[in-house]
C-alpha positions as CSV (number, residue, x, y, z in Angstrom):
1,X,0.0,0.0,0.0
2,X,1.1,3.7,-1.0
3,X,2.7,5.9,1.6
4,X,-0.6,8.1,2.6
5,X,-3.2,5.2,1.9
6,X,-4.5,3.5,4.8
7,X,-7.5,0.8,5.6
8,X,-10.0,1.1,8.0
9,X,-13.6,0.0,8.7
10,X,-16.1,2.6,9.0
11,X,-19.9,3.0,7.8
12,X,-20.5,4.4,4.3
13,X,-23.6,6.3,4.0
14,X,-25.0,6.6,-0.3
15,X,-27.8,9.2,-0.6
16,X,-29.7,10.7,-3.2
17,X,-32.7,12.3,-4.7
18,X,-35.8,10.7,-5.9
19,X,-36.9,11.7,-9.3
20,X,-33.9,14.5,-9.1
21,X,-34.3,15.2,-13.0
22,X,-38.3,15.7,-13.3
23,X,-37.8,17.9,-10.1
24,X,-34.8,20.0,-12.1
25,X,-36.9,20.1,-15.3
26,X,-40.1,21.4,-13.2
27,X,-38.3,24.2,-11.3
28,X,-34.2,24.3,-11.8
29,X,-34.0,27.4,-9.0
30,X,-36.5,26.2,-6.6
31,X,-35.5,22.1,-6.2
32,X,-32.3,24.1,-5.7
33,X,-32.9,26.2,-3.6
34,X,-34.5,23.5,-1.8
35,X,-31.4,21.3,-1.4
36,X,-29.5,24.3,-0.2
37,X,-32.3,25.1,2.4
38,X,-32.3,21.1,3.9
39,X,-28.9,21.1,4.1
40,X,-28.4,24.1,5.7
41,X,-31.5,23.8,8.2
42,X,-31.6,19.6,8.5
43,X,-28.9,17.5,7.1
44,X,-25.2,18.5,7.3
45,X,-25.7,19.5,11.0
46,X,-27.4,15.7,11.5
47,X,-24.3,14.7,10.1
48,X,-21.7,16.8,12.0
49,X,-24.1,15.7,15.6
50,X,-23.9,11.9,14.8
51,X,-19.4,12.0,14.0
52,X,-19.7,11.7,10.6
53,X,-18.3,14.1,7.4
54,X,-19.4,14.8,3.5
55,X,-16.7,12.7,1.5
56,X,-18.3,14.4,-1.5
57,X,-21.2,15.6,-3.0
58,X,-22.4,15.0,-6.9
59,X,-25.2,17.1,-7.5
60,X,-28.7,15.5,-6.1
61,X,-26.3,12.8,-4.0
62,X,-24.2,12.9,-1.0
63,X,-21.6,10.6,0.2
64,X,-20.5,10.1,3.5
65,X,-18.2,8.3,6.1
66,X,-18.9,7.4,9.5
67,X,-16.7,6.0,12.3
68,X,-20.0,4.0,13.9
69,X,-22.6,2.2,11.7
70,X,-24.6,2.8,14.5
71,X,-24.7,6.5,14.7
72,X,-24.8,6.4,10.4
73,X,-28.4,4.7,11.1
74,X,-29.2,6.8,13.9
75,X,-28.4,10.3,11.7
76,X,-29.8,9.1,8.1
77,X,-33.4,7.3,10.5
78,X,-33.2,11.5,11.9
79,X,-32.9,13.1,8.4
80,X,-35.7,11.0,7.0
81,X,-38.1,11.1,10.1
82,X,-37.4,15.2,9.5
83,X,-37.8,15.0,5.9
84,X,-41.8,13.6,5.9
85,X,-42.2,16.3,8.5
86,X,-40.9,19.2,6.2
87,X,-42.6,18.1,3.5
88,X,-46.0,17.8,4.5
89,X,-46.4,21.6,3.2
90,X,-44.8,21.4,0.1
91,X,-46.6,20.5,-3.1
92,X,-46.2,16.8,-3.5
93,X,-44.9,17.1,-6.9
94,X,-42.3,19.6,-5.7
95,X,-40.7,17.6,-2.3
96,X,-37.6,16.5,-1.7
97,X,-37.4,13.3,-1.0
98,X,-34.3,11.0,-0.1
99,X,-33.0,7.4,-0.8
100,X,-30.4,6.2,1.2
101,X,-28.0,3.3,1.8
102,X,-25.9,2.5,4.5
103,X,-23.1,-0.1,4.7
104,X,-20.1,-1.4,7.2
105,X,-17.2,-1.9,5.5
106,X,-13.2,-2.0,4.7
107,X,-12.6,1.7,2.9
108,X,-9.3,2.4,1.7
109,X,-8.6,6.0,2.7
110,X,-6.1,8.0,0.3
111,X,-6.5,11.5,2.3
112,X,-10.0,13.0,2.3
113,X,-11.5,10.2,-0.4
114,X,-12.5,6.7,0.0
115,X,-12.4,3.6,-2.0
116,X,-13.2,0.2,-1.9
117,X,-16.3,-2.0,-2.7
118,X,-18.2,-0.8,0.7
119,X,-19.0,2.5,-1.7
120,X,-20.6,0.6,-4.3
121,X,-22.8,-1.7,-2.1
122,X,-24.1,1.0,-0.4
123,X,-24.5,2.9,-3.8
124,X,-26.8,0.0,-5.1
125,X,-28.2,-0.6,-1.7
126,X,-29.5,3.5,-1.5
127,X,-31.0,2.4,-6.0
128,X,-32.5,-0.2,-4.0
129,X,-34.4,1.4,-1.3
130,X,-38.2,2.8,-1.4
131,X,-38.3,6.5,-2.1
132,X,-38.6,8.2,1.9
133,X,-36.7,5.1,3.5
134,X,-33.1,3.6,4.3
135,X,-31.7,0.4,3.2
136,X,-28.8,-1.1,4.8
137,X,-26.6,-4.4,4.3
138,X,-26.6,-7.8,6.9
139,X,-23.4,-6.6,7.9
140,X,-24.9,-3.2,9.3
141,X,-28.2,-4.9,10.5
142,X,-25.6,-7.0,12.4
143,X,-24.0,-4.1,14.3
144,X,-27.3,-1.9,15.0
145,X,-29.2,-4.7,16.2
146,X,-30.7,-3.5,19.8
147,X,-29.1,-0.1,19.6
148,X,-31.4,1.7,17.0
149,X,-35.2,2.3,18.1
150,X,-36.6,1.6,14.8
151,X,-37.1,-1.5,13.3
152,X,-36.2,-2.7,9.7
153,X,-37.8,-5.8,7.9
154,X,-36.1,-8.1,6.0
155,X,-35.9,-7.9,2.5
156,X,-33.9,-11.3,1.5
157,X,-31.0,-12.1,-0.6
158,X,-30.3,-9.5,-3.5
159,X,-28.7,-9.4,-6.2
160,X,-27.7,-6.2,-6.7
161,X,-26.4,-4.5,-9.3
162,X,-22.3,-5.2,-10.1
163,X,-21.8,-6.8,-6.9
164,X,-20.2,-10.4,-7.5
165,X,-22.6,-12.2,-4.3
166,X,-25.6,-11.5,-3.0
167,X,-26.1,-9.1,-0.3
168,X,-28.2,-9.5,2.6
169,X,-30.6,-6.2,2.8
170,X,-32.9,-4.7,5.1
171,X,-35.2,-1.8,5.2
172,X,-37.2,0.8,6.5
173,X,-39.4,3.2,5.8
174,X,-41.1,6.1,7.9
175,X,-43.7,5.2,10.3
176,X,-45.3,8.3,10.0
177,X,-46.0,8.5,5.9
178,X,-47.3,4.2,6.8
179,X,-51.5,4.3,6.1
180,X,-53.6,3.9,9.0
181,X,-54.6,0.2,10.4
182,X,-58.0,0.2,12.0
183,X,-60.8,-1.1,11.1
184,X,-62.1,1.4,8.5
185,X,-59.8,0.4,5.9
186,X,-60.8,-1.9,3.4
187,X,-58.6,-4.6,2.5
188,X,-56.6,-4.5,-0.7
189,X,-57.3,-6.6,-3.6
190,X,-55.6,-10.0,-5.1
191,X,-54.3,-7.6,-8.0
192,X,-52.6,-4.3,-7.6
193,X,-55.5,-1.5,-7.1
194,X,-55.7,1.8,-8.4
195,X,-58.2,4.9,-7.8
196,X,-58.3,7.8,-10.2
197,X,-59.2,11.0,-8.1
198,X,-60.8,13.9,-10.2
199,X,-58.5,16.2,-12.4
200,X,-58.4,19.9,-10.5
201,X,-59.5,22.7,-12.5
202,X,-56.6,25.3,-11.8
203,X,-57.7,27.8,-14.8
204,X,-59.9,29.7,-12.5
205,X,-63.5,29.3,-14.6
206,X,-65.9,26.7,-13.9
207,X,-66.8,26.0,-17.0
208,X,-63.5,24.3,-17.7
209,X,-64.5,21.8,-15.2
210,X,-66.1,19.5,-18.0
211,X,-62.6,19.4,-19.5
212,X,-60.7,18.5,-16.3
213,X,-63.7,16.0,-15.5
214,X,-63.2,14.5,-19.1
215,X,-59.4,13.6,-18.2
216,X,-60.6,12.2,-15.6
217,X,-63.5,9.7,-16.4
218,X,-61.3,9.1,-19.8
219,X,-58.3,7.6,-17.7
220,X,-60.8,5.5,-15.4
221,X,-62.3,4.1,-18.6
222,X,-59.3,3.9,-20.1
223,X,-57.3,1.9,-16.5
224,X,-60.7,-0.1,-17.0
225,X,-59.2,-2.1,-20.3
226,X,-55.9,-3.0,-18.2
227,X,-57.4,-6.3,-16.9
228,X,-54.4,-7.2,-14.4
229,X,-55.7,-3.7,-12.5
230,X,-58.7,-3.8,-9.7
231,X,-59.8,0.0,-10.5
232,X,-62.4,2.2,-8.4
233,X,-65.6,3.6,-10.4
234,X,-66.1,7.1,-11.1
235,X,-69.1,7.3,-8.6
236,X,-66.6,6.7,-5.6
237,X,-63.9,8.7,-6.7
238,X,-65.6,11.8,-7.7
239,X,-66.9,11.7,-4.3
240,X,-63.8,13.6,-3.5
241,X,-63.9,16.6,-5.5
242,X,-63.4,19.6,-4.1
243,X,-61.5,18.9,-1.3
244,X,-58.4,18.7,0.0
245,X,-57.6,14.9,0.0
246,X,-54.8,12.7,2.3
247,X,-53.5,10.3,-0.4
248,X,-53.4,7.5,2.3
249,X,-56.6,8.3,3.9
250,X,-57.9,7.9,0.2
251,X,-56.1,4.7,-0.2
252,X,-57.3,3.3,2.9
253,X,-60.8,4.5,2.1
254,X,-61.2,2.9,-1.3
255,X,-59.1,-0.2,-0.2
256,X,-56.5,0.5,-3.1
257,X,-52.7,0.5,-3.7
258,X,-52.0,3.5,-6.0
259,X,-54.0,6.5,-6.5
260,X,-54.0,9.1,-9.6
261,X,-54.6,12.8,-9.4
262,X,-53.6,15.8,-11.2
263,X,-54.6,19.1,-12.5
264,X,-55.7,20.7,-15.6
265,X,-54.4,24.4,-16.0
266,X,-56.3,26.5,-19.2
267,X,-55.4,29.4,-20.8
268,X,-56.5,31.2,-23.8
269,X,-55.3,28.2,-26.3
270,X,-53.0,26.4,-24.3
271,X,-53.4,23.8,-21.7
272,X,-51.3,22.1,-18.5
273,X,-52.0,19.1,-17.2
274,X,-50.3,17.1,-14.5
275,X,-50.6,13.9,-13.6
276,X,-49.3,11.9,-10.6
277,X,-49.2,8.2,-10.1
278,X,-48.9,7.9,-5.9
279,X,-48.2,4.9,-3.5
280,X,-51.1,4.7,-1.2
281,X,-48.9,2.8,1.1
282,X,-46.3,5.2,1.7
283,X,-47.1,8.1,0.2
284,X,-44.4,7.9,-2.1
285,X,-44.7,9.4,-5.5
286,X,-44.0,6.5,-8.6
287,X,-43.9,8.2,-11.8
288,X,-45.3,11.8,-12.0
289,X,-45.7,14.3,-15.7
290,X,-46.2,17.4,-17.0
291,X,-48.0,17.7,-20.5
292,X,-48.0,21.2,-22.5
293,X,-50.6,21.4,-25.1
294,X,-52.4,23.4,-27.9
295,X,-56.1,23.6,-27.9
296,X,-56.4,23.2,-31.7
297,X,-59.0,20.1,-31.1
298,X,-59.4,19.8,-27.6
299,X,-60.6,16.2,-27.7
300,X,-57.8,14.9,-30.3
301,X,-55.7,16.6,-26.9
302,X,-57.7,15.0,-24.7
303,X,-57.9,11.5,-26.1
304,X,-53.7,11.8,-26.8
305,X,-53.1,12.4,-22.8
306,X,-55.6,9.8,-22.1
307,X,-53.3,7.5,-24.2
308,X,-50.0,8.7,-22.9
309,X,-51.2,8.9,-18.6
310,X,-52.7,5.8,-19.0
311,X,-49.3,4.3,-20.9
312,X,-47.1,5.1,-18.4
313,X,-49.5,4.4,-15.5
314,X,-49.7,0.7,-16.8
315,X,-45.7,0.3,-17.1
316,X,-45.2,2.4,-14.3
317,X,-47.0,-0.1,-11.8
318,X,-45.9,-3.2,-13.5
319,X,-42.5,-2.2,-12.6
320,X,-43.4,-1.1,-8.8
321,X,-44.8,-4.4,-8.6
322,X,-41.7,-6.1,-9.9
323,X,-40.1,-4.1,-7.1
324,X,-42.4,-5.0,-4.5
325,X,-42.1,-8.3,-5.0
326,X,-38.4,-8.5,-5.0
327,X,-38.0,-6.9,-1.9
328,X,-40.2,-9.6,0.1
329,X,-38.9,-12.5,1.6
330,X,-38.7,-15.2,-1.2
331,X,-40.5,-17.6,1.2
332,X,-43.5,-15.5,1.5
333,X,-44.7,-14.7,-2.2
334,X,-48.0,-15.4,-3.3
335,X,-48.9,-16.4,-7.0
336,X,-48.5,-12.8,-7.8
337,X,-45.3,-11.9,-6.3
338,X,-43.9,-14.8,-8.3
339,X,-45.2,-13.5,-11.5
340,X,-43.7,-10.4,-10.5
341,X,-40.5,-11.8,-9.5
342,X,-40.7,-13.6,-12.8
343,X,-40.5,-10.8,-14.9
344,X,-37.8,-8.9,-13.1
345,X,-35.6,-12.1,-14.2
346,X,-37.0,-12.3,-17.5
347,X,-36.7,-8.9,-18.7
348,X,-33.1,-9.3,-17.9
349,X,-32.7,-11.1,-21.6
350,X,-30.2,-13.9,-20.3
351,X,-30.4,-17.6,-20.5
352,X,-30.3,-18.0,-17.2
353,X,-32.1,-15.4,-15.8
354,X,-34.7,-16.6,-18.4
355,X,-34.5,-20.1,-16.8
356,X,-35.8,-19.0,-13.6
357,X,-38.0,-16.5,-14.8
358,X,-39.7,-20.4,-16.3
359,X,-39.6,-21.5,-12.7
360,X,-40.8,-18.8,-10.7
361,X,-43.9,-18.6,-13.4
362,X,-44.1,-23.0,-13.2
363,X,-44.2,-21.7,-9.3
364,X,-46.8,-19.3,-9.9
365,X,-49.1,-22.2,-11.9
366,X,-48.8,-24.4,-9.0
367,X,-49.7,-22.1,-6.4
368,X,-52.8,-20.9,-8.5
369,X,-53.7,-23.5,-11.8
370,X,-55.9,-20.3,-13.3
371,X,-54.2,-17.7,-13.3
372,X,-53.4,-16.8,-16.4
373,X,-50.4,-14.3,-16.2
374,X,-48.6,-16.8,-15.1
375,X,-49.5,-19.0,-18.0
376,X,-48.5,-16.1,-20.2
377,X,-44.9,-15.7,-18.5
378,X,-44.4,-19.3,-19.6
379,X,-45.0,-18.6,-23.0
380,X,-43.5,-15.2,-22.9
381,X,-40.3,-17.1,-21.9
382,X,-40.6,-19.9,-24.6
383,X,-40.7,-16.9,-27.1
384,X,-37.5,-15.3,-25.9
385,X,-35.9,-19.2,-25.5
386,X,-36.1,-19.3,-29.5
387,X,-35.5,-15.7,-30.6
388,X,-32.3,-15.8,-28.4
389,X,-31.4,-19.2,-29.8
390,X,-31.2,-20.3,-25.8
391,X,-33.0,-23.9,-26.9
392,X,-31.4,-27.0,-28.2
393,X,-34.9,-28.2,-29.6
394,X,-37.0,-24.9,-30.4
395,X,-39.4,-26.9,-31.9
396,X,-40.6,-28.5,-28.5
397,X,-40.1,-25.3,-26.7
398,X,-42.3,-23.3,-28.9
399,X,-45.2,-26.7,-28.3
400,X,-44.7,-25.6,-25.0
401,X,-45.2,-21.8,-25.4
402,X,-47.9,-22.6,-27.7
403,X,-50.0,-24.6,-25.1
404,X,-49.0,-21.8,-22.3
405,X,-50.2,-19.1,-24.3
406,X,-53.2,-20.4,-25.3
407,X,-54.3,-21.7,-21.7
408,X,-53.8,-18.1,-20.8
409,X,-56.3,-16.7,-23.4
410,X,-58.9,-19.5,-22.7
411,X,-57.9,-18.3,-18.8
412,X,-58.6,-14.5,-19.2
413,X,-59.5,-13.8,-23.1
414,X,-60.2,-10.3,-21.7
415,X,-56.1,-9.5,-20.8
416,X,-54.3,-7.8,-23.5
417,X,-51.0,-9.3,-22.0
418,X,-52.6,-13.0,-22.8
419,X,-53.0,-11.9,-26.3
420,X,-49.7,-10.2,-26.5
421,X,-47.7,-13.3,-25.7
422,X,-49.8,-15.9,-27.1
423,X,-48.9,-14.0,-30.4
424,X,-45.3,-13.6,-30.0
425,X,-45.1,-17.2,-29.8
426,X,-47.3,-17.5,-32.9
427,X,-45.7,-15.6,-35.3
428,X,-42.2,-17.7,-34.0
429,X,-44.2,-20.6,-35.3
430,X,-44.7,-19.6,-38.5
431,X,-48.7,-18.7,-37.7
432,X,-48.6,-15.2,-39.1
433,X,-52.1,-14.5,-39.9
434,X,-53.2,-15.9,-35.7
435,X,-50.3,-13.8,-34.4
436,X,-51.1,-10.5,-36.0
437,X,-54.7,-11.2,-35.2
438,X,-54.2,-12.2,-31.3
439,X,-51.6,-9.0,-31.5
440,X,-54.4,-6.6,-33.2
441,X,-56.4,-7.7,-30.4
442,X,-54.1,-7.3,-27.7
443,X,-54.5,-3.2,-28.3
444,X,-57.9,-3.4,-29.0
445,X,-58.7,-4.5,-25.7
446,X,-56.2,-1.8,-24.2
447,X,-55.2,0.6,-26.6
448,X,-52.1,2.1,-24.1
449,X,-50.3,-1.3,-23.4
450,X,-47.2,-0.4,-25.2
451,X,-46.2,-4.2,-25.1
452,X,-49.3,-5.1,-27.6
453,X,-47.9,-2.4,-30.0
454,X,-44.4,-3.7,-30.0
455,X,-45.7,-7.2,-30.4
456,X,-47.9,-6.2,-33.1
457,X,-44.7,-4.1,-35.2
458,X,-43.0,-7.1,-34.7
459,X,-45.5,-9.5,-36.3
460,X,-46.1,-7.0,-38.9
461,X,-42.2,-6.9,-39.8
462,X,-41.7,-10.7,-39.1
463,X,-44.4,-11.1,-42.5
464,X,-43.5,-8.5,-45.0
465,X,-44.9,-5.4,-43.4
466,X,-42.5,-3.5,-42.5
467,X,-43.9,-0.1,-43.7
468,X,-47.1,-1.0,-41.5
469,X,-44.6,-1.9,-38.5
470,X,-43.2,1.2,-37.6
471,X,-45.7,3.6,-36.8
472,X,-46.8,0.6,-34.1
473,X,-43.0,0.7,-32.5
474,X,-42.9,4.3,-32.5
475,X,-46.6,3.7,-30.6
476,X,-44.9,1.2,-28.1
477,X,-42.0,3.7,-27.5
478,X,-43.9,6.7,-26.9
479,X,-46.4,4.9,-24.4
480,X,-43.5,3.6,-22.7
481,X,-40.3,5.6,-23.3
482,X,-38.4,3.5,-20.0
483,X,-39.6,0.3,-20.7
484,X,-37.8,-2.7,-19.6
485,X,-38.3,-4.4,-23.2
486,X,-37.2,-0.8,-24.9
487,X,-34.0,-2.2,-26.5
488,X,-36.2,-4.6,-27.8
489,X,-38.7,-2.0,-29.2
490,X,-35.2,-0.2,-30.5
491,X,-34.1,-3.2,-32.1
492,X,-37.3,-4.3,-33.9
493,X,-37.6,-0.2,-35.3
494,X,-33.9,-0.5,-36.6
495,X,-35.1,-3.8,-38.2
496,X,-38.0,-2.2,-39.7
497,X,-35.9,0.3,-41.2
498,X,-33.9,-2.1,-42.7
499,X,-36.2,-3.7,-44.3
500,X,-37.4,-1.3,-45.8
501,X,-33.4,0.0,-46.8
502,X,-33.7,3.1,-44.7
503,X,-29.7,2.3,-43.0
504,X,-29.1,6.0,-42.1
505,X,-32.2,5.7,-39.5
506,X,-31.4,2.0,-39.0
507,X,-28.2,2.9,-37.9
508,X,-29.6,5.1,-35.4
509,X,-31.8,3.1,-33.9
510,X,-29.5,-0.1,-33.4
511,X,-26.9,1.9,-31.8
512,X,-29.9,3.0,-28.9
513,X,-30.4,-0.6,-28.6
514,X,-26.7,-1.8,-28.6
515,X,-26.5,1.0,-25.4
516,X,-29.3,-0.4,-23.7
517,X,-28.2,-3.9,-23.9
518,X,-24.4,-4.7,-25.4
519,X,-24.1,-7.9,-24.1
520,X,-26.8,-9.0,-26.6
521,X,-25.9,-10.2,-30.2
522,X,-29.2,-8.6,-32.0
523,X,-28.6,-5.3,-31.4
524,X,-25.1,-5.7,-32.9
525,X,-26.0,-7.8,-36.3
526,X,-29.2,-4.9,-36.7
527,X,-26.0,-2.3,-36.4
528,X,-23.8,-4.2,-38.5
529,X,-26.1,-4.7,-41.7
530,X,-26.9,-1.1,-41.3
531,X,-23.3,0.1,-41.7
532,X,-23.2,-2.4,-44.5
533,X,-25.6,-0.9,-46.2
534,X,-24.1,2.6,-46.4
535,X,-21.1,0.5,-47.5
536,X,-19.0,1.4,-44.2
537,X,-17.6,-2.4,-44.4
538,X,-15.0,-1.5,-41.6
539,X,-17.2,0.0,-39.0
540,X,-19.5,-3.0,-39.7
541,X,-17.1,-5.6,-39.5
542,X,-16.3,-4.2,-35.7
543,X,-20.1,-4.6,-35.2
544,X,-20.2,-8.4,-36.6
545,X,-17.4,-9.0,-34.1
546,X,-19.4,-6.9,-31.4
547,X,-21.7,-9.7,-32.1
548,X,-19.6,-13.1,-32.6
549,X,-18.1,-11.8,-29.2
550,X,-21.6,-12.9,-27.4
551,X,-22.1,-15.5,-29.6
552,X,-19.2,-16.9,-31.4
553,X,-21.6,-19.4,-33.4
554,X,-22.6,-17.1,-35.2
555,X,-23.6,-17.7,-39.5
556,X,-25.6,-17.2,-42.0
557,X,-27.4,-20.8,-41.5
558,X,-27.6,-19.7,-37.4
559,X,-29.2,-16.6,-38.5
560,X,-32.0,-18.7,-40.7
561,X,-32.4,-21.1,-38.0
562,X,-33.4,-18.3,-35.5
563,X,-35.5,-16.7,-38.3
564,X,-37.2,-19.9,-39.7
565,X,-40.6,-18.3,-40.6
566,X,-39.2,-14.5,-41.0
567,X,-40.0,-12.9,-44.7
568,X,-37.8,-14.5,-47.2
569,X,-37.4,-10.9,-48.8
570,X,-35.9,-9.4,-45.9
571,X,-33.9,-12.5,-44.8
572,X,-31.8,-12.4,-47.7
573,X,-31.6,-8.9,-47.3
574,X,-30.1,-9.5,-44.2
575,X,-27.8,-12.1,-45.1
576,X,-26.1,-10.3,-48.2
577,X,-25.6,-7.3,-46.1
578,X,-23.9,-9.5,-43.2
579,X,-21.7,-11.4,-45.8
580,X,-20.3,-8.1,-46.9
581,X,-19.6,-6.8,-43.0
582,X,-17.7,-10.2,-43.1
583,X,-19.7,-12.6,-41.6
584,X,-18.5,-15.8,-41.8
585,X,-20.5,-18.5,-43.6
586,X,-19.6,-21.2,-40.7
């Protein structure tokens, strides 16, 4: 070791700001003015009280060392308890509001910084915690055990993000923001629940309030078409017009999970309309816009925010529900919590993390025989077995998708997700004219599931229509622009592109989706015959290597195997274009 570095063991304390960027892009000099103002009043003198310093800060995020992992707990439990308080009086789409992440560990010290692996855990550990709470390691939980009032639950095991094995986490979150327990409050659902409170008129004239109604009633008629959600009527929600409203009072009222509300601001031609998806459990805001309009047709307007709200609402909770059910102990999950932890696995695009996304869904099936998401995870992970080339005998493995997918249909042939996947793993099977159809109705029966679209673009560029597949990707995209499956939706636009011997925008498009997953060969080959086709041969020869790196296998006849009923037309397109980046033939 260096003369001036040194190794101790101290706590390491990760914080940052939830939804720092939509907070900046709402109001750059007031969020800062409030970070200025909690530090001043709140959180550097909670840190200088409890012995521990600011190793650096990085804009929304602070990092800090302290000698005792019991008084790091003690100070970040203070700051948070402090925080709810302060914010009760700020506009919920305006507070601040912390995630942190504490862990013990060896630092190496090299004067005022700090290394070591102990930052990173507690880096992920703080991306892992609910928004308002703290999340600490097994090895902190060890050393605060009996000295720290509060209590924290057990999350499990996790995986977290760059960290070689597992880390034990534990969490909590704020007594105060927890909803009320008493007998008043109606139980929750099977499936998540969600109430849409009524739109307020901010534009000053009561006549507007048809318009800010209209929002309204269009997104609970709209939530109404995504089957996997319990919603409240319009009767019971409207009931709270006018008045002030406590989101978990609401919650507890209605018996729901997640609660909507916003505004509608009018002026002259122009309109503003906010809209807030909330966690009735915690109070915690999930996913909140802002949406700037002319008034040139005010229901085209109103029937595109419908679509867009009601697009991110549906992602938006499927991914809170992921989250959910990955922080639960894997011993107590439900039929729906394996789903849930299902997808998080699956939408990882891995062999193996496809694997046990099969067996937490094979789970799900035993623990409940009808439900019928869980029918559709095994045939969404059939589908991904052959497109990735994971199986040894697609053939079987699409049998089995087939017979998944269409037990979830006959299960719940209301679901747009059943459709969705029983068509993927149609159109693998050479079914074109039953995939499109079962994909046409997937957005029929939910016109915002951004999935159903992509599923649908893909279909319709899997059998010669590529022209017809776009505008339904660039549907999928703007529904959902942070999907989990959006290098997917990236990949399948460059593809349509392509096709259709666009390679300028092709190019474009692969590139998104080689940054949102490189260690995926697709992405790469979709870049590489797009270079070849705007005859940069050694740009795409770097590409086909990009490519041969994840899978070295990789040839002409491996590229027809994995396409086996894709449009001859574009297939050979394909192919000429990957000779010439230098594809090998075997």
């Amino acid at each position: 070791m260096s003369e001036g570095t040194q190794r101790r063991l101290a706590a390491v304390v990760a914080a940052d700001v939830v939804g720092y960027s939509r907070l900046m892009g709402v109001d750059e000099a007031g969020t800062l003015a409030a970070l200025r103002s909690h530090r001043a009043e709140l959180i550097d003198g909670k840190i200088s009280e409890h012995g521990g310093r600011i190793v650096k800060t990085m804009g929304d995020g602070l990092l800090l060392e302290f000698p005792s992992v019991v008084d790091a707990t003690q100070c970040v439990i203070d700051v948070q308890q402090t925080m709810a308080g302060r914010n009760e009086t700020v506009d919920e789409d305006k507070r601040i509001i912390f995630r942190i992440g504490v862990h013990l560990g060896d630092l190496v010290v090299e004067g005022d910084d700090i290394f070591g692996d102990g930052i990173n855990i507690a880096a992920r550990l703080e991306a892992f915690c609910e928004a308002g709470g703290v999340a600490i390691s097994g090895t902190a939980h060890e050393n605060i055990a009996g000295r720290i009032e509060v209590g924290f639950v057990d999350a499990g095991d996790q995986q977290l993000k760059n960290i070689s094995r597992p880390v034990r986490v534990w969490q909590w979150t704020p007594t105060a923001a927890a909803p009320a327990t008493d007998e008043a409050a109606l139980p929750l659902p099977d499936k998540p629940s969600i109430a849409v409170l009524p739109f307020d008129n901010m534009s000053g004239d009561p006549e507007q309030e048809y318009f800010s109604d209209g929002i309204s009633e269009d997104i609970i008629t709209a939530l109404s078409k995504v089957h996997w959600l319990f919603g409240i009527a319009r009767n019971s929600t409207f009931t709270y017009r006018g008045s002030a409203v406590d989101v978990a009072r609401v919650a507890k009222e209605l018996g729901v999970r997640y609660v909507v509300e916003g505004s509608v601001r009018k002026a002259a031609n122009k309109v503003r309309i906010t809209a807030q998806l909330i966690d009735g459990a915690n109070g915690n805001h999930v996913w909140a816009e802002r949406y700037d309009r002319e008034l040139d047709d005010i229901f085209a307007v109103q029937d595109e925010i419908t679509e867009n709200i009601v697009g991110r609402i549906d992602n938006e909770i499927r991914v809170s529900e992921i989250d959910r059910a990955r922080r639960k102990p894997p011993a107590n999950l439900d039929a729906w919590e394996l789903y849930q932890r299902g997808l998080w696995h699956a939408y990882k695009t891995n062999q193996a993390d496809n694997g046990e996304a099969r067996n937490l869904f094979l789970k799900a099936v035993e623990r409940d025989p009808n439900f019928a998401l869980a029918h559709a995870g095994i045939a969404f992970t059939c589908a991904l077995e052959v497109i990735q080339g994971y199986s040894d005998d697609p053939a079987e493995c699409l049998t089995k998708g087939l017979a998944a997918g269409e037990r979830a249909v006959a299960l719940d042939d209301k679901d747009s997700l059943t459709h969705f996947t029983l068509g993927r793993v149609l159109y693998l099977s050479g079914q074109g004219d039953r995939a499109i159809a079962a994909l046409e109705k997937s957005v029929a029966l939910n016109p915002s599931f951004a999935h159903g679209y992509y599923g649908l673009g893909s279909a319709l560029n899997w059998y010669g229509r590529a022209a017809d597949a776009i505008p339904k990707l660039d549907i999928a995209m703007r529904l959902s622009p942070q999907d989990p499956m959006l290098s997917a939706m990236q990949q399948m636009r460059a593809v349509g592109c392509i096709n259709l011997e666009n390679y300028d925008e092709a190019e474009e498009w692969a590139r998104k989706a080689v940054d949102e997953r490189p260690n995926q060969f697709w992405p790469h080959i979709n870049l590489a015959i797009a270079l070849a086709g705007q005859d940069r041969l050694d740009e795409a020869r770097l590409a086909v290597e990009a490519a041969r790196h994840v899978r070295p296998d990789l040839s002409p006849s491996v590229i027809r195997r994995l396409l086996p009923h894709y449009h001859l037309e574009y297939v050979e397109l394909h192919i000429d274009a990957l000779r010439k980046a230098g594809l090998p033939e075997e």
